[in-house]
N, C-alpha and C positions, 0 to 999 in steps of 0.2 A: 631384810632390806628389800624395798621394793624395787622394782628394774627403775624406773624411772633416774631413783637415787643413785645406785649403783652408776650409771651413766652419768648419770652429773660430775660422779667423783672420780672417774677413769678421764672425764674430760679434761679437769682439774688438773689428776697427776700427770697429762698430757704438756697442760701449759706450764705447771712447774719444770717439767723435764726440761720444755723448750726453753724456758728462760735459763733455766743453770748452763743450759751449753750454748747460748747467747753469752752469756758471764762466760764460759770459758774461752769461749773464742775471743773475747775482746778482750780477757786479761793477756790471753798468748798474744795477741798484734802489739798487746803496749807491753810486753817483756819483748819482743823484738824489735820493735821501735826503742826501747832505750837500751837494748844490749849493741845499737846499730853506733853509738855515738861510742868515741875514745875519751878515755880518763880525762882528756885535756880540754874536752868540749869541742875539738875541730873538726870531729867527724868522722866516720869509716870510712877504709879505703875504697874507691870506686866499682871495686871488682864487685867487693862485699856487697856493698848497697845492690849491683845490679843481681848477684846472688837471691838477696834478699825481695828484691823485687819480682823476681820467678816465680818464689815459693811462695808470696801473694798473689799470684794470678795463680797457679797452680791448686792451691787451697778452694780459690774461689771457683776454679771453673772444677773442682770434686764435689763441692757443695757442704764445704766446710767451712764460709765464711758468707755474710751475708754482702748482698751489693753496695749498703754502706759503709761496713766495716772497710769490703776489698777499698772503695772508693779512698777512703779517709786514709787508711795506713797505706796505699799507693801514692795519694798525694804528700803522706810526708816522707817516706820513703826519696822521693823524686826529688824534694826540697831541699833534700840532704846533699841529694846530688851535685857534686861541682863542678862546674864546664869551667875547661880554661880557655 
């Protein structure tokens, strides 16, 4: 295999890599986004949601979430939220 090729195909399994843990990271924000909601559809308790809201900043400032991902699952995270 000439170098040339060789490189092409390490770049390759570079972007596959990145994509699968792109996919994982955004399957885990949508299992946390729907484990956020109660059987009854009215929501988690407030502690939870702000719990949960931690651990997406947290994630994102390790550099295990990307700034859209952090962005999208904090914004519904927050929407969850209910001020009285």
């Amino acid at each position: 295999m000439s170098r040339a090729s060789f490189g092409k195909r390490e770049r390759e399994q570079a972007k596959r890599e990145k994509a699968a843990n792109k996919r994982e990271r955004r399957q885990r924000a949508a299992d946390e986004a729907s484990t956020a909601t109660d059987a009854d559809g009215a929501g988690a308790p407030a502690a939870d949601l702000l719990q949960m809201i931690e651990d997406v900043h947290r994630r994102h400032e390790d550099g295990d979430m990307t700034d859209d991902d952090f962005e999208t699952t904090k914004a519904d995270l927050l929407g969850r939220l209910r001020v009285d």
